[in-house]
C-alpha positions in Angstrom: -32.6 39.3 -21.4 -30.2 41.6 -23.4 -27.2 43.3 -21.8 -26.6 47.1 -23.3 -23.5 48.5 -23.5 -23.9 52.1 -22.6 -21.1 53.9 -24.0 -19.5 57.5 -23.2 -21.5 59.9 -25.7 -20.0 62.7 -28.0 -20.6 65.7 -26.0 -19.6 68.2 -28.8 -17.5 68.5 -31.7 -13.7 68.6 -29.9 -14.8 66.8 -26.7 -13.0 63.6 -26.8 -13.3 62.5 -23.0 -15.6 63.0 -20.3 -14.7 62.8 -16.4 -17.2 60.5 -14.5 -18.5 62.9 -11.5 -21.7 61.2 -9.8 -23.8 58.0 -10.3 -27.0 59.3 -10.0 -28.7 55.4 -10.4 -26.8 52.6 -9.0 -26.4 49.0 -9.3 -30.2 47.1 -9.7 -32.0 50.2 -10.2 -34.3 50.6 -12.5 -33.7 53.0 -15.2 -36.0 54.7 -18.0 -35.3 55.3 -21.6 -33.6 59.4 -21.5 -33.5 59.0 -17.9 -30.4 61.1 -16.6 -28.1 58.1 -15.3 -24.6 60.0 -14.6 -23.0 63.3 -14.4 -19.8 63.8 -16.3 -17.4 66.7 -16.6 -15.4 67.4 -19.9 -13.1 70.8 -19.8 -16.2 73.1 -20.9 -19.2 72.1 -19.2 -20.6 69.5 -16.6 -24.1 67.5 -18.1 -26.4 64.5 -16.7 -26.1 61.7 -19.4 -29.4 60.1 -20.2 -29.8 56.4 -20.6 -30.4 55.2 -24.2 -32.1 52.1 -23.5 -34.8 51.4 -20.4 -33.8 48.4 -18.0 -31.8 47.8 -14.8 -28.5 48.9 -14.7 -26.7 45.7 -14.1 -22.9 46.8 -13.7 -20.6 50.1 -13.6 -17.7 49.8 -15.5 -16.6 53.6 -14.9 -15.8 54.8 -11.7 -16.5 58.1 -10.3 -13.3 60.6 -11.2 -12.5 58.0 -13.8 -11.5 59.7 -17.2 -12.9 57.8 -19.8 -12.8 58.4 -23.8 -15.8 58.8 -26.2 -17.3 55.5 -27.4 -15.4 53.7 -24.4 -18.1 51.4 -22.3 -19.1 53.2 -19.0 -22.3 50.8 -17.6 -24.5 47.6 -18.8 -28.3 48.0 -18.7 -30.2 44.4 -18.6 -33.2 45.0 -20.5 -36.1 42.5 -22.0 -35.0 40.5 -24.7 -33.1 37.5 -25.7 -29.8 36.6 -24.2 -27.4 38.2 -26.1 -24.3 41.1 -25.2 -24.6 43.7 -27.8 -21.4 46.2 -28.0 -20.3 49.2 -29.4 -20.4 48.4 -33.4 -17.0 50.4 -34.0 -14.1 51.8 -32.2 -12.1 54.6 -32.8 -8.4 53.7 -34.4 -6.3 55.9 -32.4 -7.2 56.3 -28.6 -6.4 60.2 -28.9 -5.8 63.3 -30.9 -1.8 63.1 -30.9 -1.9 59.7 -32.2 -3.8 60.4 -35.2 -1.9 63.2 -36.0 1.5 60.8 -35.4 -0.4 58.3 -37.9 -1.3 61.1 -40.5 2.0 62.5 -40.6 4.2 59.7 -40.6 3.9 56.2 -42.2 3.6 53.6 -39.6 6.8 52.2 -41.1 8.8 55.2 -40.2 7.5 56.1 -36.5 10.2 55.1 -34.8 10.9 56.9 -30.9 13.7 59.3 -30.9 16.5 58.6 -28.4 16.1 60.9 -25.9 16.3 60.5 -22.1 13.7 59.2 -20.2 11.2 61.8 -19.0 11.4 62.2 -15.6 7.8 63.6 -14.8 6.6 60.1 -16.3 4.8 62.3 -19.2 3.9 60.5 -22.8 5.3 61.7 -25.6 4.8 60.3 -29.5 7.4 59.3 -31.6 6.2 62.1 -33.8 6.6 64.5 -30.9 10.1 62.9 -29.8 11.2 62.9 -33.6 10.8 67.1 -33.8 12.6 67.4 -30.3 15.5 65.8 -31.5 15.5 67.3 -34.9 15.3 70.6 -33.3 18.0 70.1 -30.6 15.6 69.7 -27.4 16.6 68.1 -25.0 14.8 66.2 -22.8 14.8 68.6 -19.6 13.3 71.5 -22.4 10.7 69.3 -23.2 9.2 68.0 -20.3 8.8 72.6 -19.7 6.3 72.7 -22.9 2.9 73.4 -22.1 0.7 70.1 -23.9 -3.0 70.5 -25.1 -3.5 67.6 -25.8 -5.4 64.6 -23.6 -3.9 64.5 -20.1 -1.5 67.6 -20.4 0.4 65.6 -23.7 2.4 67.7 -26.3 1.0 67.3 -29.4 2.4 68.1 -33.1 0.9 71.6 -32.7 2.2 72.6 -29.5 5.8 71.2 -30.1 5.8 73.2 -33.6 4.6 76.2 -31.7 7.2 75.8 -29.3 9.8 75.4 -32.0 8.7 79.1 -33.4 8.8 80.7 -30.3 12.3 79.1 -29.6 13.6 80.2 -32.8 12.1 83.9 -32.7 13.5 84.1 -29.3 10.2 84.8 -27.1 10.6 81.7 -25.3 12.0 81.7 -21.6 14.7 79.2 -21.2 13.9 76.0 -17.9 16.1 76.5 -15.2 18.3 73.6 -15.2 19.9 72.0 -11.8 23.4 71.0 -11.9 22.8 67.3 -13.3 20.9 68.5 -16.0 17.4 68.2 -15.0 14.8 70.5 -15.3 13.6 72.5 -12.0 10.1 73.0 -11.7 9.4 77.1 -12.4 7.7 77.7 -9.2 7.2 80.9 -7.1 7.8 81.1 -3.4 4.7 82.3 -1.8 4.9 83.2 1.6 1.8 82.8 3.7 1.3 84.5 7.0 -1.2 84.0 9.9 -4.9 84.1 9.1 -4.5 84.0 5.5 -7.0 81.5 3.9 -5.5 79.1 1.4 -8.6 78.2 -1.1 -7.9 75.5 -3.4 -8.8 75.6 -7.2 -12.4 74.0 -8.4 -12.0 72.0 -11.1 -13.0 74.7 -13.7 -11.1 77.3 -12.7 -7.9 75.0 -13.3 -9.1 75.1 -16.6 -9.3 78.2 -17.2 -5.5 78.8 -15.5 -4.6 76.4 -18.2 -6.4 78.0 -21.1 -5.3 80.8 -20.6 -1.8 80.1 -20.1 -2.0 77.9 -23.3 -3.5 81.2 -25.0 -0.3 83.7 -23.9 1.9 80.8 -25.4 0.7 80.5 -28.2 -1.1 83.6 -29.9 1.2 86.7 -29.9 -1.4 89.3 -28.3 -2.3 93.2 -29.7 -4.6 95.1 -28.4 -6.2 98.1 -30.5 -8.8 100.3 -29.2 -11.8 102.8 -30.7 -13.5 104.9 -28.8 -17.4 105.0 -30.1 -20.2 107.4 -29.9 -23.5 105.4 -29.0 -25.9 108.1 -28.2 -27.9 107.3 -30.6 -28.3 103.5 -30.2 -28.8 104.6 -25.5 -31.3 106.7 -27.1 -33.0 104.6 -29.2 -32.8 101.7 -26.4 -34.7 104.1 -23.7 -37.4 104.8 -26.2 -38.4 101.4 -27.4 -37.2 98.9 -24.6 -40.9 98.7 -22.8 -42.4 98.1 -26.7 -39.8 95.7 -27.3 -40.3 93.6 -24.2 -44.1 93.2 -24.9 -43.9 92.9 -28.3 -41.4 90.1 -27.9 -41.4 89.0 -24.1 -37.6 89.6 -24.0 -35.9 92.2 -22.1 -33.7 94.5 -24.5 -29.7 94.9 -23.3 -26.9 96.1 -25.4 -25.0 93.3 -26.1 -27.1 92.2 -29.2 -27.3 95.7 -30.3 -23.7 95.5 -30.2 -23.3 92.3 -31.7 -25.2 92.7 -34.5 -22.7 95.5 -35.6 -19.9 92.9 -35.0 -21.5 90.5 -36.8 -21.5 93.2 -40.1 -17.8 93.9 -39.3 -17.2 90.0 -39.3 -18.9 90.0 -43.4 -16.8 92.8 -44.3 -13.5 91.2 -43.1 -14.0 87.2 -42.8 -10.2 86.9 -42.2 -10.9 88.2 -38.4 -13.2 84.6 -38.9 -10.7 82.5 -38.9 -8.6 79.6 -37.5 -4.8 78.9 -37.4 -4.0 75.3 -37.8 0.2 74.7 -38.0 1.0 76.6 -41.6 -2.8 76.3 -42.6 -5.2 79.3 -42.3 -8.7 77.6 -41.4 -11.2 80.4 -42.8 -14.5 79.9 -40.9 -17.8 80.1 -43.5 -20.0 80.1 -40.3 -19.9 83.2 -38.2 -20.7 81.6 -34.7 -20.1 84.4 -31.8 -19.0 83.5 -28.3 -20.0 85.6 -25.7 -18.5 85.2 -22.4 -20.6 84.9 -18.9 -19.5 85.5 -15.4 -21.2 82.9 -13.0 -21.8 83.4 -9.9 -19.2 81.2 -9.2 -16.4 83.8 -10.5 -15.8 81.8 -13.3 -16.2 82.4 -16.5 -18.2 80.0 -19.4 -18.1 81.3 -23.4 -21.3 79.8 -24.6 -21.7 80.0 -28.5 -24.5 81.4 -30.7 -24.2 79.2 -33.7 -24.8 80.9 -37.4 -25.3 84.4 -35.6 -25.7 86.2 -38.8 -28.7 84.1 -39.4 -30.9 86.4 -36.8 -32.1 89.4 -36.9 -32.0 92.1 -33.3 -35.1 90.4 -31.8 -33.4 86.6 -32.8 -30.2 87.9 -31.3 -31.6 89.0 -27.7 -33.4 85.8 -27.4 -30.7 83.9 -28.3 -28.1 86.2 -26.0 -30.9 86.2 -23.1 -31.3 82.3 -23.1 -28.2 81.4 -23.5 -26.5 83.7 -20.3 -29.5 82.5 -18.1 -28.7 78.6 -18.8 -25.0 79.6 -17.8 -25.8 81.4 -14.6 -28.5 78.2 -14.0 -25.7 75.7 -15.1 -28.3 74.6 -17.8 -25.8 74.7 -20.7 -25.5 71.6 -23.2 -21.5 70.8 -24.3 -22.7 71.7 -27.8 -23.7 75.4 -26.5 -20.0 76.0 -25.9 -18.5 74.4 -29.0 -17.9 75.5 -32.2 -17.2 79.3 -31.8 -15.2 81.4 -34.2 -14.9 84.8 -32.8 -15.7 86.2 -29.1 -17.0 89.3 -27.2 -16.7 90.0 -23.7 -18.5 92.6 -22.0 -16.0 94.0 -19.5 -18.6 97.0 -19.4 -21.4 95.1 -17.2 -18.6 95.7 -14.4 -18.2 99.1 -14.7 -14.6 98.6 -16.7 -14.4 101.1 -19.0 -11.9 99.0 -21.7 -9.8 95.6 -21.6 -7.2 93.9 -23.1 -9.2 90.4 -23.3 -6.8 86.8 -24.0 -8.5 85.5 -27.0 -10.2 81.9 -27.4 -8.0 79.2 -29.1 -8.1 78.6 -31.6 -10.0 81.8 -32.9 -7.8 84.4 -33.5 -9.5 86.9 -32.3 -12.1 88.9 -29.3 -13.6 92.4 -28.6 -14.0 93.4 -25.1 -16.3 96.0 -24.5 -16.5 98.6 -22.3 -19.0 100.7 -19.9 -21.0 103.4 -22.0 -20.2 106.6 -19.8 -21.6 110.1 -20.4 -18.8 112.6 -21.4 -18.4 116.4 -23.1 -17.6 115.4 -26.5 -16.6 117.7 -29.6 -19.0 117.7 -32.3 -19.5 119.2 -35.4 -22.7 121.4 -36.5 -23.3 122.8 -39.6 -22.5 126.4 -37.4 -19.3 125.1 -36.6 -18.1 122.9 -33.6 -19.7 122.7 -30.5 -19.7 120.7 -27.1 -21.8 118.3 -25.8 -22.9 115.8 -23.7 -22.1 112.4 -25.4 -22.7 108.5 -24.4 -18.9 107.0 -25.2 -17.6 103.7 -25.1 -14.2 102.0 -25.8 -13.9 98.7 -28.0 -10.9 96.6 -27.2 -9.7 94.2 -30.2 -7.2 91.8 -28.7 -6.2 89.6 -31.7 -3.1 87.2 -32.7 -0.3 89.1 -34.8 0.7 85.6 -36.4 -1.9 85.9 -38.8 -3.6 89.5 -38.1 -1.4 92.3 -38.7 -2.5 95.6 -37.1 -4.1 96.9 -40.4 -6.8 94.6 -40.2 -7.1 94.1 -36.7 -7.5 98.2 -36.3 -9.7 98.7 -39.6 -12.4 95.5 -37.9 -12.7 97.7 -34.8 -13.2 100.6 -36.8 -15.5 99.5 -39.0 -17.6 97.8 -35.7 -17.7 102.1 -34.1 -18.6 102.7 -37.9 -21.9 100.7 -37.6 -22.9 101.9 -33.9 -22.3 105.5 -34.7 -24.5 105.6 -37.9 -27.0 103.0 -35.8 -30.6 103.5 -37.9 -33.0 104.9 -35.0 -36.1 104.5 -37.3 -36.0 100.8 -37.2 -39.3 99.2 -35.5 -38.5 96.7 -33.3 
């Protein structure tokens, strides 16, 4: 016989561990080539793994609620064969993110730990990380108050330079500090009276606490907002939706609409499509557009429609329809909800009529729109102005003033009204 090593898969492009959740086969079952063997949780999505060999799983090396790194061994399959152990043909050279960074940075010669005092949470931190502290006059009980990104809650390169800016421009708020120096935990006394119900956290809406914490921190919000006439494209929608839905077996909403004019805006100013990475501007060739979904949970998943300005309006709903029933279903692969480079939310569907949305890192960048409500409207007539009844709707462009300055951030939200007002009504769907 053969013994398999079956390792933790790549689950999507910035996925580097996976939490074990549930054994679906145990040990001396028989398995099936593809055959859904686990269920693993990474901080986007939860996915069965499939078996890449057929056999009998003969041992379980990763324990459910174990955290284990991509490539890492999590269970041996015996299979048919001659009596060998075959095992992972390479490893990766640094066992995280922050490591590699410390080994890109810094010759291994020179990474030597600062001297700083011992943290007293018990947290990691790299030499590179300790080096910047100390450099930068933070002390220990400072440090261990940055927010880390990095695998279990570590500070990495990025989040100790971001730190260092906010520090320096004054928008970060100082730890308390006890009388011996330490750092105080910033927590806020809740008082809880009879019959109220204390309901703890699910795993994913931790993350999104933390994301969006991370987000504040680290993007300096602005929030511009257009007010758009769509009465032509509500219109146009009544008239054609039953055609549309037999023609193409899809049911016709107003988020592709909608994102299709995004999508031009995008092309006519790529630096809203773009990433910040330390003093490097990260400008995206691929327009891929997130579009967050509500679950039925109350959270909230961003699932990713890759190369969006490939499709036409017909490609766009199917894409925008398949993809928001997966994530009410919890159907959604970890490479549906990677890769993104600029977001919408539709804060509309709940009757909100604008937002001020907290964008995605590392985009720099997301448009929340809002309900399309009828409204008395001036407009202009070649016999002067008149009122009338108008379908309006606010577009809210949250984006990060590091690198977007309101000029551009105000002339892409613009330019999106722009393309929904003059909407073409004769095109056949």
């Amino acid at each position: 016989m053969a013994l398999i090593e079956m390792i933790m898969p790549k689950m999507g492009e910035s996925i580097m561990e996976g939490t074990v959740l549930t054994w679906l086969k145990k040990v001396g079952d028989e398995i099936e080539e593809d055959e859904s063997v686990l269920e693993v949780a990474t901080d986007k999505v939860d996915t069965e793994i499939p078996s890449t060999h057929a056999g009998v799983l003969k041992e379980i090396l990763a324990q459910e609620g174990d955290v284990i790194e991509v490539g890492k061994p999590i269970a041996i399959i015996s299979t048919a064969g001659d009596d060998v152990v075959v095992t992972e043909t390479s490893k990766p050279e640094t066992s995280s993110i922050e490591e590699a960074e410390v080994v890109e940075a810094i010759p291994k010669s020179k990474i030597v730990a600062t001297k700083l005092d011992v943290p007293t949470s018990g947290r990691f931190y790299s030499p590179l990380v300790l080096n910047i502290a100390k450099k930068e006059s933070i002390p220990m009980h400072e440090l261990e108050t940055v927010s880390g990104t990095g695998k279990k809650g570590r500070v990495t390169k990025k989040d100790i330079l971001a730190y260092v800016t906010d520090r320096g421009n004054g928008t970060f708020v100082a730890p308390p500090v006890a009388t011996n120096g330490k750092s105080m935990p910033a927590k806020v006394n809740v008082s809880v009276s009879a019959g109220d119900e204390i309901i703890q956290m699910d795993r994913m809406r931790k993350i999104i606490a933390e994301r969006m914490v991370d987000s504040k921190r680290i993007s300096p919000h602005v929030t511009s907002f257009v007010e758009a006439d769509v009465t032509d494209i509500v219109q146009w929608r009544n008239k054609v939706k039953d055609q549309f839905f037999r023609s193409q077996g899809e049911k016709l909403t107003f988020t592709p609409i909608l994102m299709e004019a995004i999508i031009k805006a995008i092309k006519d100013f790529p630096m809203i499509n773009i990433s910040l990475d330390g003093d490097n501007i990260i400008k995206k060739k691929a327009i891929n557009v997130g579009m967050a979904v509500a679950l039925p949970t109350g959270n909230l998943i961003v699932p990713v429609i890759k190369n969006a300005d490939q499709y036409n309006l017909a490609g766009l709903t199917k894409q925008v329809n398949d993809l928001a029933k997966r994530a009410r279903e919890n159907n959604l692969k970890p490479d549906d909800l990677s890769g993104g480079t600029y977001t919408i939310s539709n804060v509309g569907s709940f009757g909100n009529v604008m937002g001020t949305p907290i964008i995605v890192q590392p985009q720099v960048a997301i448009l929340a729109l809002g309900a399309i409500i009828k409204k008395p409207a001036v407009i202009e007539t070649p016999h002067g102005d008149a009122i009338a009844i108008r379908h309006k709707m606010f577009l809210s462009h949250s984006y990060d003033h590091r690198v977007v300055d309101g000029a551009l951030g105000g002339m892409f939200v613009r330019r999106v009204a722009d393309y929904l007002e003059s909407f073409d009504v004769e095109q056949v769907v």
